[in-house]
Backbone as CSV, one residue per row, in Angstrom:
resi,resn,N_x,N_y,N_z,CA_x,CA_y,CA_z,C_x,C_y,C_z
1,UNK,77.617,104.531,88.436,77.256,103.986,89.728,78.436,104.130,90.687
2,UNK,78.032,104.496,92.172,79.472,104.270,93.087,79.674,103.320,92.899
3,UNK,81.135,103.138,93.717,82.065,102.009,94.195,82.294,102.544,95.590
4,UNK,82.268,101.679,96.774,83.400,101.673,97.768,84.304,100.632,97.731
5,UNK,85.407,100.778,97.989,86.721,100.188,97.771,87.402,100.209,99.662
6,UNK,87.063,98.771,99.983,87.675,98.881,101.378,88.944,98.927,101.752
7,UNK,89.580,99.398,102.384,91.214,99.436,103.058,90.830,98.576,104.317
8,UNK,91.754,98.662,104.895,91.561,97.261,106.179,91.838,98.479,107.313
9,UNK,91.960,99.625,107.660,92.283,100.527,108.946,90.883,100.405,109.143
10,UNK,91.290,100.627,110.488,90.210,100.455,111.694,89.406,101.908,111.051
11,UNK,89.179,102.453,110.757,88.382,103.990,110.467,86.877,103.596,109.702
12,UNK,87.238,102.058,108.920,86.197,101.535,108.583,85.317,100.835,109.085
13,UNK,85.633,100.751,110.630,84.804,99.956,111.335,83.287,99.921,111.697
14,UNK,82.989,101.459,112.095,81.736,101.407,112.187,80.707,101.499,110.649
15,UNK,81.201,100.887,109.317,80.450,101.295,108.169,80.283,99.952,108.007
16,UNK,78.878,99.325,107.717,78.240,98.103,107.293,78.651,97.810,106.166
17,UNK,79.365,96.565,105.799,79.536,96.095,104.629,78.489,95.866,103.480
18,UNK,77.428,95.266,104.505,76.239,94.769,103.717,74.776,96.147,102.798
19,UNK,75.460,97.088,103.951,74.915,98.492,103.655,75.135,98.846,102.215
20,UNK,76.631,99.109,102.329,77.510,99.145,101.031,77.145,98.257,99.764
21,UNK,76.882,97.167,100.262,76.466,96.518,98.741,74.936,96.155,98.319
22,UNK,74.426,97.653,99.198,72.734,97.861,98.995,72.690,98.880,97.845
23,UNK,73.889,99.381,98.134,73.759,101.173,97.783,75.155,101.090,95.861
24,UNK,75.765,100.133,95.963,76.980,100.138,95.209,77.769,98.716,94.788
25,UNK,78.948,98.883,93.940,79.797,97.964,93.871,80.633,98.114,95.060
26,UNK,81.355,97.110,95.683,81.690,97.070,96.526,83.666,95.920,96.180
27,UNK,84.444,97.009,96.745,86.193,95.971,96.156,87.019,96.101,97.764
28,UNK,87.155,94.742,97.663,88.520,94.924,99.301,89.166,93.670,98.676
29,UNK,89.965,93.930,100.058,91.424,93.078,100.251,91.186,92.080,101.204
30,UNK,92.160,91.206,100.889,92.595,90.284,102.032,91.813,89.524,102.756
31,UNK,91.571,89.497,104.119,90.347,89.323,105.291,89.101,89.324,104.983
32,UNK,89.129,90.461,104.107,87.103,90.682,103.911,86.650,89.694,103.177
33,UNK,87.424,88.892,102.333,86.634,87.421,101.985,85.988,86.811,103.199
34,UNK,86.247,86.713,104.407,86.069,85.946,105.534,84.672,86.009,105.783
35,UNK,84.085,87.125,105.820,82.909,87.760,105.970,82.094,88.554,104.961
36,UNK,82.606,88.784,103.812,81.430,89.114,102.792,82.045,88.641,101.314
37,UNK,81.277,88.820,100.436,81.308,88.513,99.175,80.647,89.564,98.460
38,UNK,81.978,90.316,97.600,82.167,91.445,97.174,82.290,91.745,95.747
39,UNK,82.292,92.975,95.184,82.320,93.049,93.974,83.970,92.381,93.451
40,UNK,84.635,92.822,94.132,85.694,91.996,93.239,87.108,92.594,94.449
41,UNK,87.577,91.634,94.877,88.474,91.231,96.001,89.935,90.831,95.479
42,UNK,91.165,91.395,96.273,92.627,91.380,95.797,92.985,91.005,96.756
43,UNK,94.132,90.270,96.741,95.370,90.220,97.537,96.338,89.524,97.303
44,UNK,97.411,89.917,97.271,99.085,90.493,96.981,100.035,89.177,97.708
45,UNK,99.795,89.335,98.792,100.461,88.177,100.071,100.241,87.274,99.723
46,UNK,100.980,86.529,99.334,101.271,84.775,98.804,100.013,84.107,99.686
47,UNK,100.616,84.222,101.093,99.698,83.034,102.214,98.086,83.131,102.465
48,UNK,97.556,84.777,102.216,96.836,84.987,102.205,95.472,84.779,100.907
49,UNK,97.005,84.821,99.979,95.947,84.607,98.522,95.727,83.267,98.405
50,UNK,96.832,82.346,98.737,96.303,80.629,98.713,95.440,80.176,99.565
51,UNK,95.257,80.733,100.874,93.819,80.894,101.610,92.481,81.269,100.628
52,UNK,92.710,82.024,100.269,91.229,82.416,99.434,90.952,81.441,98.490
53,UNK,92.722,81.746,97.376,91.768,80.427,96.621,91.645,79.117,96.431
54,UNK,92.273,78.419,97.836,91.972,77.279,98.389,90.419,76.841,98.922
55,UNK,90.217,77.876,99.089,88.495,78.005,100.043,87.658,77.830,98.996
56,UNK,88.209,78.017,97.999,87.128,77.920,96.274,86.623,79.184,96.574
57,UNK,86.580,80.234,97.180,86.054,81.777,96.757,86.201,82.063,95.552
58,UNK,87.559,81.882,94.838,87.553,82.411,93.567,86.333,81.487,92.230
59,UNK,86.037,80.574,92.838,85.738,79.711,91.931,83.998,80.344,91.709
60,UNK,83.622,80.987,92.911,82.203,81.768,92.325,82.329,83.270,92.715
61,UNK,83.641,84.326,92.660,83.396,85.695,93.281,84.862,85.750,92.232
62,UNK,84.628,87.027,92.008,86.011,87.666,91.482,86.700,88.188,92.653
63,UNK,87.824,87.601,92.054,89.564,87.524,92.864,90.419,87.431,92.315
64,UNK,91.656,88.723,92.395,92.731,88.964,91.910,93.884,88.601,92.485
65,UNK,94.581,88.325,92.164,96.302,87.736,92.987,97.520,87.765,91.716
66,UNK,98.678,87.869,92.192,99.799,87.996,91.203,99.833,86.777,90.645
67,UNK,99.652,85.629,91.247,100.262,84.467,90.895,98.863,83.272,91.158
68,UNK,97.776,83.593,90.305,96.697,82.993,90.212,96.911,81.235,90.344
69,UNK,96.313,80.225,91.219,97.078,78.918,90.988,95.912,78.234,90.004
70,UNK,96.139,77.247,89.411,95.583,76.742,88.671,94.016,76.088,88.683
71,UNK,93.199,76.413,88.273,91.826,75.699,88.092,91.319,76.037,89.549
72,UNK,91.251,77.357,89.906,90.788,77.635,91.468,90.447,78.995,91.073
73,UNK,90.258,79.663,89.897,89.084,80.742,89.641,89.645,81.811,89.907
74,UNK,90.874,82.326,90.230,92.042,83.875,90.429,92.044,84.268,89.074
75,UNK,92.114,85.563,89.282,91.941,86.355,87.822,93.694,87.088,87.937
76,UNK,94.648,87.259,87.475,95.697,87.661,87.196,95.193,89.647,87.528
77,UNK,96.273,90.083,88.483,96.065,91.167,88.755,96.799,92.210,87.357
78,UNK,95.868,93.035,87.286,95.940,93.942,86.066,98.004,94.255,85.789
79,UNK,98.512,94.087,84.360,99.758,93.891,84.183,100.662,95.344,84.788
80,UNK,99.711,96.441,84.518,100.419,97.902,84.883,100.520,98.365,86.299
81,UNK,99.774,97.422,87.162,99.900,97.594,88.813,100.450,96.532,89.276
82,UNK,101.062,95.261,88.550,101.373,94.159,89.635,102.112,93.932,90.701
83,UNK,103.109,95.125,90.476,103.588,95.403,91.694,102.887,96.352,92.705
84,UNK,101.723,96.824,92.937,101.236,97.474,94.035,100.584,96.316,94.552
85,UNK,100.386,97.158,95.899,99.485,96.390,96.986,98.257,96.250,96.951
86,UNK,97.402,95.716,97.508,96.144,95.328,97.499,95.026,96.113,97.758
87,UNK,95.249,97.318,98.575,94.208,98.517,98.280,94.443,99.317,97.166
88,UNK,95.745,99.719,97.036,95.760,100.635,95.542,95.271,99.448,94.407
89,UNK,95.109,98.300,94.364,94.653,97.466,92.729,93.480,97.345,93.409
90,UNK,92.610,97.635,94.307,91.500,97.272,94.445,90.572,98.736,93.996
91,UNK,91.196,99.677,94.007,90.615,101.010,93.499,90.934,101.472,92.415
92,UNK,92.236,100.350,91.493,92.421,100.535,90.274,91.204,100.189,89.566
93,UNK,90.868,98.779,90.105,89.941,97.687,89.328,88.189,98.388,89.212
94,UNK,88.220,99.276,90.193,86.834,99.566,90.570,87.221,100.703,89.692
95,UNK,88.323,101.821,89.444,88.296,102.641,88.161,87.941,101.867,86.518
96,UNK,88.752,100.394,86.111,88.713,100.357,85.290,87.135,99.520,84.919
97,UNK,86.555,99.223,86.387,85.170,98.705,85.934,83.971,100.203,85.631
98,UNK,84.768,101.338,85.245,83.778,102.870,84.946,83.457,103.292,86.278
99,UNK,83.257,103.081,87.701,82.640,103.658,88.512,83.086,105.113,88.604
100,UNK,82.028,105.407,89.501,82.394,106.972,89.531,81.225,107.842,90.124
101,UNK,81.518,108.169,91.914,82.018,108.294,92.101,82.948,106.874,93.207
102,UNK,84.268,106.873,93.657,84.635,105.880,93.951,85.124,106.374,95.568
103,UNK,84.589,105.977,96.203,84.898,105.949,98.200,85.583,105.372,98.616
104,UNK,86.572,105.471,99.159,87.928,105.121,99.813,87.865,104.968,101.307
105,UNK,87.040,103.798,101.854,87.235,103.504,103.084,87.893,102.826,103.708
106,UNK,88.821,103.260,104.909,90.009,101.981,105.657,91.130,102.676,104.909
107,UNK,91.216,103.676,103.913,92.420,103.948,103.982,93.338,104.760,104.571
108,UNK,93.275,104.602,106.140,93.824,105.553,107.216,95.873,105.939,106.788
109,UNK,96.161,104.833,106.074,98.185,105.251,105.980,98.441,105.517,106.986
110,UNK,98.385,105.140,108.343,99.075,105.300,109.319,98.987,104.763,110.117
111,UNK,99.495,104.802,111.141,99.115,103.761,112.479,97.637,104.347,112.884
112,UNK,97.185,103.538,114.556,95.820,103.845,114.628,96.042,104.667,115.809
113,UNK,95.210,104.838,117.062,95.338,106.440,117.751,96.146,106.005,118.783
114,UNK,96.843,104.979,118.987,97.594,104.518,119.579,99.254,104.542,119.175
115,UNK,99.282,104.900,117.971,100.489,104.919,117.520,101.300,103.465,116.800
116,UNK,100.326,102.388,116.867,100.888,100.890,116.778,99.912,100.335,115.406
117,UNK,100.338,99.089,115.061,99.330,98.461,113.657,97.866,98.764,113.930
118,UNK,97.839,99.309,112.889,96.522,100.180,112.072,95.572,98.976,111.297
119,UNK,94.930,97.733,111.482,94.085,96.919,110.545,93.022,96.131,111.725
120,UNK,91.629,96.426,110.703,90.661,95.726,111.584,90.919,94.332,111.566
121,UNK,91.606,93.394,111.114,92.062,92.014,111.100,93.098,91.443,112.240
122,UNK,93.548,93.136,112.476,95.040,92.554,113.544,94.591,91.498,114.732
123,UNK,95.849,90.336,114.852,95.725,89.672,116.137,95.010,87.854,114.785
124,UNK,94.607,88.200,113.835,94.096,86.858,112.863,94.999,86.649,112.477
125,UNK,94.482,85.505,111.964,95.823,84.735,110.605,95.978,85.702,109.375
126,UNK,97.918,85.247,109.457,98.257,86.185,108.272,98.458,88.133,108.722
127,UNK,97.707,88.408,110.215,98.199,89.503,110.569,99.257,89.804,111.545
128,UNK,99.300,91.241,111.522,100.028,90.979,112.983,99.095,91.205,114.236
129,UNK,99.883,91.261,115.174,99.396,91.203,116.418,98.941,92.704,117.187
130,UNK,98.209,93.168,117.544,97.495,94.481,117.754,98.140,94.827,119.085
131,UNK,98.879,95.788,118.641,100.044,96.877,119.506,101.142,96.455,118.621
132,UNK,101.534,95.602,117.636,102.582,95.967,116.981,103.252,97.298,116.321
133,UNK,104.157,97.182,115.728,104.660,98.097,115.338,103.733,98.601,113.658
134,UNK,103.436,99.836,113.595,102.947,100.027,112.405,103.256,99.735,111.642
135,UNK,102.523,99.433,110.238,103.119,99.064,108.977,103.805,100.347,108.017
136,UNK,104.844,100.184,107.705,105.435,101.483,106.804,104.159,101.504,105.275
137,UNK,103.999,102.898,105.539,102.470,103.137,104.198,103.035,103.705,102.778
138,UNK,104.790,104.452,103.052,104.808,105.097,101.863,104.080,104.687,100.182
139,UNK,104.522,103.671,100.423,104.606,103.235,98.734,102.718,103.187,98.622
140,UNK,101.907,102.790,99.576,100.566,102.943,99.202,100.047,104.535,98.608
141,UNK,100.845,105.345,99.601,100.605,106.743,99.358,101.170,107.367,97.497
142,UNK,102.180,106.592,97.161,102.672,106.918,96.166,101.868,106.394,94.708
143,UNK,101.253,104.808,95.193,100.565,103.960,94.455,99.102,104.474,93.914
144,UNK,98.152,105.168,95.227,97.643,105.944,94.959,97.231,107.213,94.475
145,UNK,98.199,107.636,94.085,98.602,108.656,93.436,98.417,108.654,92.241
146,UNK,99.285,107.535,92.217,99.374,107.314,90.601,98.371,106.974,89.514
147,UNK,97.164,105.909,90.844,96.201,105.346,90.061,94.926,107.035,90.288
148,UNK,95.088,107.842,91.020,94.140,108.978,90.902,94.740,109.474,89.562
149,UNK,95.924,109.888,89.090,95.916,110.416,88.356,96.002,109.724,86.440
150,UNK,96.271,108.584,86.910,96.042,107.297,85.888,94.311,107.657,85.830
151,UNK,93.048,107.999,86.672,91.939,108.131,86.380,91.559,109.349,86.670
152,UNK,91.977,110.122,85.871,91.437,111.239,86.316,89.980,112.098,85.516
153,UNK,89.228,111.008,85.126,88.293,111.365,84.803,87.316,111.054,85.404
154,UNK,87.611,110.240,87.200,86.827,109.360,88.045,87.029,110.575,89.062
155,UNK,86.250,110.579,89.832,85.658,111.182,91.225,86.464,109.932,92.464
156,UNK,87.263,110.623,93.229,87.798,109.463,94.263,87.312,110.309,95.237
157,UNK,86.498,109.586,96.593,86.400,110.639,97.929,86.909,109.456,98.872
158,UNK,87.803,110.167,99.729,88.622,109.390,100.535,87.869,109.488,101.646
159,UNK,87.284,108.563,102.751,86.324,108.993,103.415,87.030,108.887,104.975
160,UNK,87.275,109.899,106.113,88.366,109.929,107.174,87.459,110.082,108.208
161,UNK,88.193,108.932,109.065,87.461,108.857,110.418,88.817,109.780,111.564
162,UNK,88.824,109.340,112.165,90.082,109.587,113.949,91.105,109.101,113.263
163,UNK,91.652,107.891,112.332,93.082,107.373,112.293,93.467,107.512,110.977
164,UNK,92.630,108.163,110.462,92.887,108.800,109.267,93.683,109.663,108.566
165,UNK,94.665,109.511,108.019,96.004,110.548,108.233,96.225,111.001,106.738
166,UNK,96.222,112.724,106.947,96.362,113.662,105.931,97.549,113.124,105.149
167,UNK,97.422,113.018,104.378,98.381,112.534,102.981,99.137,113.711,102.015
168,UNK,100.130,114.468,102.310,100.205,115.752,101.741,100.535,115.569,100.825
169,UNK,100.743,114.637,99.754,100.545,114.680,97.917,99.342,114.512,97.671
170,UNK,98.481,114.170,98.143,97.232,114.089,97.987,96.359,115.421,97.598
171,UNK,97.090,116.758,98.282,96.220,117.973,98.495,96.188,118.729,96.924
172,UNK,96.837,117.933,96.176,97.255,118.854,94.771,96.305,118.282,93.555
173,UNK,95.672,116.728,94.211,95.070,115.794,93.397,94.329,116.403,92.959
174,UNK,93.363,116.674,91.582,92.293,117.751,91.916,90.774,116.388,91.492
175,UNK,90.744,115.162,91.510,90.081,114.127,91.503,89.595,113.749,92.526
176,UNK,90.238,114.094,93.509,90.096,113.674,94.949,89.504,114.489,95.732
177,UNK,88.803,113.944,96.625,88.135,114.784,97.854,88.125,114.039,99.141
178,UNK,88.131,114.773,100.177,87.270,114.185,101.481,86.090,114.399,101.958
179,UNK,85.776,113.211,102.775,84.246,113.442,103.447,84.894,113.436,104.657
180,UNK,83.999,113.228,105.811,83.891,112.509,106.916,83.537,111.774,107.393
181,UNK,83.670,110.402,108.379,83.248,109.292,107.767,81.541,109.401,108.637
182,UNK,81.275,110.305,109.746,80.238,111.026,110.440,79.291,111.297,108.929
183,UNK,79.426,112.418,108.341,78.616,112.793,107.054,78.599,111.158,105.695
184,UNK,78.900,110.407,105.673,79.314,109.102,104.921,78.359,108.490,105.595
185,UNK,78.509,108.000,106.847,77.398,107.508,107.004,75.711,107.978,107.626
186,UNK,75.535,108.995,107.542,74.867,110.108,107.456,74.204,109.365,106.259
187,UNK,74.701,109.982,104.670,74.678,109.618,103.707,74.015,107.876,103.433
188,UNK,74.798,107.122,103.760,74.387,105.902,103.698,73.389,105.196,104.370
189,UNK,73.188,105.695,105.607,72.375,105.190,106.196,70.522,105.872,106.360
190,UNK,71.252,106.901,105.787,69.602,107.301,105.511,69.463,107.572,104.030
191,UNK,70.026,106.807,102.726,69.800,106.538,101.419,70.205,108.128,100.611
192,UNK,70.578,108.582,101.394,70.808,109.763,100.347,71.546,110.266,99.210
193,UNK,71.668,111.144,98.194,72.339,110.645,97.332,73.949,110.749,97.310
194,UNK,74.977,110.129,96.935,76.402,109.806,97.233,77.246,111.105,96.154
């Protein structure tokens, strides 16, 4: 069965969440607790993760965090990624739950067409403020890497809108592909097959 696995860049904006979990399993980060309830949700950031599982989310949805707090339903993020960030363990988790193939939306790595912070959350709690300065992406780019080739018996399609930025270790992956996020939702919205 697919997976989409959300990133937080704006590139994911025009794709329905609720679409997504017509058609698939569905894994994000951070924010997207706010507004949907997903196949299984990460995040890394101390302030952000005691938000979630203060709210009791964890207590009926799977949710990962480094430092799970007690009797509030956090599942301990997998031991061989605990140091990555919250989109690369959110496309680990959706590898090690078998999916395949697995869609990579929001993961633009770069600023947005403005040149400044790249996240549909910017300007909320816990973000920054929209025209900030971009967030440095290396280590996501490297993280992902690792987990494509940690699964390389999984199908990853990275799906690129406008702020979507070519990743040149990426081009050697041979697991990996792109769509467009035009043909993606093409695809999704008129049921066709993924």
């Amino acid at each position: 069965m697919a997976a989409f696995v959300l990133g937080n860049g704006v590139s994911r904006e025009p794709v329905s969440v609720d679409r997504l979990i017509e058609r698939g399993a569905v894994y994000g980060c951070n924010g997207l607790y706010r507004t949907s309830k997903v196949t299984a949700l990460v995040a890394t950031d101390a302030p952000i993760s005691r938000e979630i599982q203060q709210s009791n989310y964890a207590l009926s949805n799977r949710f990962y965090t480094r430092r799970p707090m007690p009797n509030l339903g956090a599942l301990p993020i997998p031991k061989k990624y605990f140091g990555f960030s919250s989109g690369p363990i959110a496309t680990a988790i959706a590898a090690q739950d078998y999916h395949s193939p697995i869609y990579l939306l929001g993961f633009d790595m770069g600023p947005d067409l403005t040149g400044r912070f790249n996240n549909i959350y910017a300007g909320t709690e816990y973000y920054k403020q929209p025209g900030s300065n971009p967030t440095f992406t290396g280590n996501w780019s490297r993280q992902m890497a690792t987990i494509f080739k940690d699964h390389q018996s999984h199908v990853f399609v990275r799906v690129f809108g406008a702020t979507t930025r070519e990743i040149p270790e990426f081009s050697e992956i041979r697991n990996l592909t792109n769509i467009s996020i035009s043909d993606f939702l093409d695809r999704i919205n008129t049921k066709k097959d993924l």
